[in-house]
N, C-alpha and C positions, 0 to 999 in steps of 0.2 A: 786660451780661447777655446770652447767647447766646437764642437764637428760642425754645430748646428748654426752659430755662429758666424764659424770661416766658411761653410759653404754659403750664406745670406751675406757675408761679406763679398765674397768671389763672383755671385751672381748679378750683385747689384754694381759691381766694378769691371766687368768685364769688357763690356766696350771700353772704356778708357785704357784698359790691361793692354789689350789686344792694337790701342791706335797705337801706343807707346812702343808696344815690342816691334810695329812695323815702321813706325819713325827710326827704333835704334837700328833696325835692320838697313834701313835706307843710309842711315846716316856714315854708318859702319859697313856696310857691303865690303869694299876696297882690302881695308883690313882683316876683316873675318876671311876673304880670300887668301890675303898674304898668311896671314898665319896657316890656314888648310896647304897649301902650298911648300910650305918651312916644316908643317908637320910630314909632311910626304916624303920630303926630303932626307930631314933626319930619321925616319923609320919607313922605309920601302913594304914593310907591311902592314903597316897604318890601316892600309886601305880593307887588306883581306880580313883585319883583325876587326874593324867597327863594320864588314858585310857580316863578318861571322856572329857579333854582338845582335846585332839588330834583326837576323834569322833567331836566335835564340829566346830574344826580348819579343815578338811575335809570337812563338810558340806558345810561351810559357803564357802572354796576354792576348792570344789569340779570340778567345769567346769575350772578353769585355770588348774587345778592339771593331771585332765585328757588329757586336751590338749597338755601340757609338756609331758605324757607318752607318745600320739600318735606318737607328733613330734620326739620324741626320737627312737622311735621303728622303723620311717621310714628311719633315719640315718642310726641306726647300725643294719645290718644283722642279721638275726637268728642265734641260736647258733644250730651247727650242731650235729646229733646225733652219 
């Protein structure tokens, strides 16, 4: 499938994407718990090692990550007080 393609694919499916991943998230919470919890367990640095992943994974997509926020923030309205 060409670029042009899967993102006209990804666009036009996104709402449905996005109801599904928060169905399986709902449906699964319990579990996705249990496991994070098992992971901890058996590696006590789990934790330091996915903070230290995700300081790295920022850095390095720092300027697209920020630009995604901007553009998002111009979309949707402030939230009123």
């Amino acid at each position: 499938m060409s670029d042009l393609k899967k993102r006209e694919y990804y666009l036009t499916n996104k709402d449905k994407r996005l109801a599904y991943q928060k169905q399986y998230y709902v449906n699964n919470k319990e579990r996705i718990k249990r496991r994070r919890e098992l992971r901890r367990e058996a590696d006590p640095e789990w934790g330091k090692k996915q903070q230290e992943y995700n300081k790295v994974y920022y850095r390095k997509n720092r300027e697209r990550i920020m630009a995604q926020r901007k553009e998002k923030a111009v979309k949707e309205p402030p939230l009123a007080d």
